[in-house]
N, C-alpha and C positions, 0 to 999 in steps of 0.2 A: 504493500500500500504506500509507504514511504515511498519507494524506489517511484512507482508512478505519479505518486502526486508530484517529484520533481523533477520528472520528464515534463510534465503539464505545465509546473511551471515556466521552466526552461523555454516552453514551445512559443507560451504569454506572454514572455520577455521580448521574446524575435518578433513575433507580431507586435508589439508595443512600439518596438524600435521602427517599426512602417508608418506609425503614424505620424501623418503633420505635424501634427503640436508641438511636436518634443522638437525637431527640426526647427520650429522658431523660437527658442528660446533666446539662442545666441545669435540670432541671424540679424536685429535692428543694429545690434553694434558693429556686427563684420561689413551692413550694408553702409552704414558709416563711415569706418576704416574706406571702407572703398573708394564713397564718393567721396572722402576727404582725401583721397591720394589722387586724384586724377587730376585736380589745378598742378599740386607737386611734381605728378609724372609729365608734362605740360610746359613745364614751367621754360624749361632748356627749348624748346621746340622751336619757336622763334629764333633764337640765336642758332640755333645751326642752319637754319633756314636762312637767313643773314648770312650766314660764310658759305653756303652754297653758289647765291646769289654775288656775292666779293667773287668767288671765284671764278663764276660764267662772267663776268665783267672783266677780271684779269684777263683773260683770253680777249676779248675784246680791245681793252681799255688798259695795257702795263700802269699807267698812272695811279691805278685804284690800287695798288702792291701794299701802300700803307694801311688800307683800312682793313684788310683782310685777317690779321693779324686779332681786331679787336674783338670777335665775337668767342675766340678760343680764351682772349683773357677774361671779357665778362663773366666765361664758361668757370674758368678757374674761382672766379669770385665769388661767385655765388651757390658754387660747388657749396661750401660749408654750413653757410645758411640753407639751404636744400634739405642737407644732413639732418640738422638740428631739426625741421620741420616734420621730418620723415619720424626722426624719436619720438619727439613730441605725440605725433598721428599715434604711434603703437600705445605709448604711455599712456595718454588718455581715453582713447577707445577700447581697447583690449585689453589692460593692464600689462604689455611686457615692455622691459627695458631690454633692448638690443644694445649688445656687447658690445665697447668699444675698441677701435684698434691702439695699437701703441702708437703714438707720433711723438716728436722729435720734440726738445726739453725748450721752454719757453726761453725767447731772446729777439731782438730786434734788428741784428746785424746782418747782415749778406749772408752770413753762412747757415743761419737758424731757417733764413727763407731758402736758400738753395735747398737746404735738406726737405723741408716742405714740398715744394716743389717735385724735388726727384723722390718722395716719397711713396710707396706703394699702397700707401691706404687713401692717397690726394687720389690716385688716378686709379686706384679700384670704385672710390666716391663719383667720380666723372663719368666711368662707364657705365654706374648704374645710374646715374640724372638724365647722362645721354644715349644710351643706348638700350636698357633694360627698359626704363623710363617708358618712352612712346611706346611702347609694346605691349608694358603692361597698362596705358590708357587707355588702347586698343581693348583690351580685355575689358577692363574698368565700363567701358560704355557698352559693349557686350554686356555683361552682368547687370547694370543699369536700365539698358534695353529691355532687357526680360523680364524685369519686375516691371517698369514700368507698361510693360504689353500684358502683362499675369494681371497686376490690379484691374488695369480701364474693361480686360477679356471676362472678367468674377464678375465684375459690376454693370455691364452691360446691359440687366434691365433696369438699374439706376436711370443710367443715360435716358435708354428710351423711354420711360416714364418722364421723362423732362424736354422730350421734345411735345408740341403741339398734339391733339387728342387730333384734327385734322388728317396727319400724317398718320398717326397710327390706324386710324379706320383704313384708310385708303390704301394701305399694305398692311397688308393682313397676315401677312410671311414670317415675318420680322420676329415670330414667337420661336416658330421651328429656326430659323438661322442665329436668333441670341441661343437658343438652348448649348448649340455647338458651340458658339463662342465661350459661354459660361464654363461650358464643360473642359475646352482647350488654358481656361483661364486658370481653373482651380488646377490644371495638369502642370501649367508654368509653375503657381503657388507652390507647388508639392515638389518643383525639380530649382526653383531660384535658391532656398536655404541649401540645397547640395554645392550648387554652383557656386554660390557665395563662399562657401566656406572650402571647396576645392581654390578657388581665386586666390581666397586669403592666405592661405598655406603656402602657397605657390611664392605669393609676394614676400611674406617672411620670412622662406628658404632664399629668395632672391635678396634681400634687406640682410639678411643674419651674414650672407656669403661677400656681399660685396660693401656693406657698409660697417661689417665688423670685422674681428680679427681675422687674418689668414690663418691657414691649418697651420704652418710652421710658430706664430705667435701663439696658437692656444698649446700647442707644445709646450712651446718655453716656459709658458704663464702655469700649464701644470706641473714641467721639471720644477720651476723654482717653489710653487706651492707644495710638492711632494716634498722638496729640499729644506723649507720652513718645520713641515709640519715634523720631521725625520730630525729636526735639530730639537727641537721641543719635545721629541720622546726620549732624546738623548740628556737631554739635561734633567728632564723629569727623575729616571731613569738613576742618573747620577746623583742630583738630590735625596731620592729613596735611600742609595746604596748611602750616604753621609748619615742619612738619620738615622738607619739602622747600625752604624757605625757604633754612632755617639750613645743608642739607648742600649747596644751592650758592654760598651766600655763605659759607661755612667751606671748601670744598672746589674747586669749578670756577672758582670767581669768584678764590681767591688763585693758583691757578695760572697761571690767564690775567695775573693783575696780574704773576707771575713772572716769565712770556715776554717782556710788554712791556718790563717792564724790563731784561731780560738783551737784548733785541733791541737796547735804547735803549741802554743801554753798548755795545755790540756795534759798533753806528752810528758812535757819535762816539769810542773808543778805536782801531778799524782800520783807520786813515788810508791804509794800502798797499792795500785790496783793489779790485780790477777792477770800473768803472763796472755792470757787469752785475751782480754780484754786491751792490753796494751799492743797485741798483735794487729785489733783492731784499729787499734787510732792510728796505727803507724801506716796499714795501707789504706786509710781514711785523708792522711794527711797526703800521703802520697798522690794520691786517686787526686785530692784537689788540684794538688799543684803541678800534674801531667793537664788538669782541665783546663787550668789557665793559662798553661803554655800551648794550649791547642785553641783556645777562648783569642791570644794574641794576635796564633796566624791567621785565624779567622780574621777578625778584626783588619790585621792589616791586609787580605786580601778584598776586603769588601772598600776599603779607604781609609789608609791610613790617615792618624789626625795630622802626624806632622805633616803630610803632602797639603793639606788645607789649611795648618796654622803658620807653616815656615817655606813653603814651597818644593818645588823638586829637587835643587840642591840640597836641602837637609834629607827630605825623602831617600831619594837616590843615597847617598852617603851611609845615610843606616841600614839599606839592601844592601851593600858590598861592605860593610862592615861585617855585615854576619853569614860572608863567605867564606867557606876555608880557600879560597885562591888570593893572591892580589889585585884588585881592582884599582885602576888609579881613573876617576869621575873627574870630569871638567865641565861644569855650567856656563853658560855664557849669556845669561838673560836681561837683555836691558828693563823689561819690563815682563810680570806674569800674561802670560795666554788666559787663556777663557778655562775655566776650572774642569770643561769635559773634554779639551785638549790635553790640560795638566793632565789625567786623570788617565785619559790613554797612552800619553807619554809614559807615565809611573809605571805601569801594568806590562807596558812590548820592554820597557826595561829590566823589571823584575822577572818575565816569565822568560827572557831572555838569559837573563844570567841562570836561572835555574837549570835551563838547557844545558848550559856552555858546565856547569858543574855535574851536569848527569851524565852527557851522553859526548863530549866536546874531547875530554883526558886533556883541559889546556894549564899552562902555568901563569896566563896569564891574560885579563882581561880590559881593554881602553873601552869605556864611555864617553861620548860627549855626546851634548847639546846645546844649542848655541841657534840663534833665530837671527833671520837672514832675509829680511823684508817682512812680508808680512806670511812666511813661512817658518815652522820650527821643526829644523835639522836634527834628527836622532841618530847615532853611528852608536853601534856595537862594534869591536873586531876582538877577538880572540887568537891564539895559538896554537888552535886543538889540531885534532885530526880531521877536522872539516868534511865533505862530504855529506852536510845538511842536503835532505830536498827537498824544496817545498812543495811538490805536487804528491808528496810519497803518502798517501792514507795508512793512519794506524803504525806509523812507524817511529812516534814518539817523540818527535820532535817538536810539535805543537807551534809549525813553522804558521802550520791553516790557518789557526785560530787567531794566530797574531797578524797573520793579514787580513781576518775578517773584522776582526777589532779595529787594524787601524782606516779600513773602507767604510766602517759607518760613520766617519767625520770626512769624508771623501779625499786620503789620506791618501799616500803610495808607500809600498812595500817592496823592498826589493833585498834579496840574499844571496851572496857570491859566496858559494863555498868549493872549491875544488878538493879533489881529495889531494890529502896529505895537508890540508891547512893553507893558507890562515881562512877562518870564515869573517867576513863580511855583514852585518844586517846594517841597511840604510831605510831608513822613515821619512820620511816627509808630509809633514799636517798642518793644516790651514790653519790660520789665526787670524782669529777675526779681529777688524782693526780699529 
């Protein structure tokens, strides 16, 4: 029963869509849209008709050479007023705002106007005032046409009720040839709201194409809005990792230091208690302070505080302090990067060095970094056995990861390691300025 009552409906719905009514809903504003675009589509007609004219004179007449020139600059002039009219026409009639294109940064000089000029949105704006334009007024008075033949065709025993009773005696006909007419009239009614709204559609793919961005700008305008929104989950992202930071070094981490030390008094004040019980507190005591040595690395791989209270130089400094190789770190920062540059700096450095101690056999390891316009320069090199490779999956090196780390700030990565050594990592990461 279900199943069929919404077959039925379903069927209710498709018939519903057939009727009139629903078709005029939208159709006074699209008839609008319409006849408000036709003075617009219009407008240019004259002026080209003028340089048609300059030009069958040219051939006749070399001396008209000057004037010919003016209907292409009127063109140009009133090109942007055009534009603006065209917006306006969508904004108010149908509520949409057509996208605009990029053009060239406000200025007054020769050069702001040549870019103007040789601009491709000036002369995609041209094409559509002057060549889309009449074509689609063509249409315009078509579509016009129709409604105006659908209403007078409905109404037509209006009419002949308002001619003389005279006239109506004496043609007698006039009942059977309105009924057709009537009938042809309510047929326009029933097909003008399609055609209206087939027009409209028509126009706004022609408006959206040529009076707004090019495909290559709505590219750009989504790379950089992808590139906005991708730096905003990065710093989010970053922010999180700081706070989570700070609530377990302010919070888990002092509590833990608490136990231990209340275990460690505990230890050496309760000289009386039972070898068993003292067995306890000692790997009690212990157990804590393997936690907070595990609490640390934690901590510092989620963000270390000194990398945000002291910067990379201290950061850095205390990773190769707590290397058994020798490290020798050189900063060179006139000024700090953006905290989720620092931040991926800190991390290709440290899981760097961890490499070069695991799988590298080196004696010895140079860091620097050092920022070199509005770029910051990261070198690793080592002395190991080299023969890192970064495309190698599963091979431990965790070369991957460090280049996909440094590509979500749209970094470059690059690794020279030959076997037999030395290995190479070179970074480079934008800094925003």
């Amino acid at each position: 029963m279900a199943c069929g009552f919404t077959v039925r409906r379903m069927q209710l719905t498709t018939w519903l869509r057939l009727v009139p009514g629903r078709s005029f809903r939208r159709a006074g504003h699209r008839t609008a849209l319409v006849a408000a675009g036709l003075p617009l589509h219009l407008a240019v007609v004259p002026l080209w008709l003028w340089l048609l004219g300059a030009m069958a004179a040219l051939v006749r007449a070399p001396v008209a050479v000057a004037v010919t020139p003016l209907p292409v600059l009127l063109t140009l002039m009133v090109t942007p007023l055009l534009t603006v009219g065209q917006r306006r026409r969508y904004r108010a009639l149908v509520g949409k705002d057509l996208p605009r294109p990029a053009v060239p940064g406000p200025g007054r000089n020769w050069k702001s106007a040549v870019r103007r000029l040789t601009g491709r949105a000036l002369w995609r704006q041209v094409c559509y005032h002057a060549v889309a334009g009449p074509l689609l007024a063509v249409l315009d008075l078509a579509v016009l046409a129709v409604w105006a033949a659908a209403l007078v065709a409905a109404s037509i025993y209006v009419w002949i009720w308002a001619l003389p009773p005279q006239w109506r005696v004496t043609d007698l006909g006039y009942t059977t040839q309105a009924a057709y007419i009537t009938a042809g009239g309510l047929a326009l009614l029933f097909l003008g709201p399609r055609l209206t709204g087939a027009l409209v559609r028509l126009e706004t793919r022609a408006a959206e194409v040529l009076l707004g961005p090019s495909r290559t700008e709505k590219l750009a305008r989504r790379v950089a809005d992808l590139a906005e929104s991708r730096a905003g989950v990065l710093d989010a992202a970053d922010a999180e990792r700081r706070r989570i930071e700070r609530d377990l070094h302010d919070g888990a981490q002092q509590r833990l230091v608490a136990l231990a030390v209340n275990l460690g008094l505990a230890r050496s004040t309760l000289g009386d208690l039972p070898a068993d019980a003292r067995k306890v507190i000692d790997e009690a005591h212990r157990e804590a302070k393997e936690a907070i040595a595990e609490l640390n690395d934690l901590v510092r791989g989620l963000h270390p505080a000194v990398l945000e209270d002291r910067g990379l130089d201290a950061a850095l400094s205390g990773v190769a302090a707590r290397l058994p190789i020798p490290v020798r770190v050189a900063v060179d920062l006139p000024r700090r990067p953006s905290p989720t540059v620092e931040a991926v700096a800190y991390f290709v450095v440290s899981e760097a060095l961890t490499n070069v101690v695991k799988h590298a056999q080196a004696t010895r390891v140079d860091v620097t970094v050092e920022r070199i316009g509005e770029t910051l320069l990261v070198v690793v090199a080592d002395d190991g056995a080299g023969g890192a490779d970064l495309a190698a999956a599963g091979g431990g090196t965790g070369l991957a990861g460090l280049a996909k780390r440094v590509a979500s700030v749209d970094g470059t990565f690059s690794c020279r390691s030959p076997a037999g050594g030395p290995t190479v990592i070179t970074v480079e990461l934008p800094c925003a300025p």
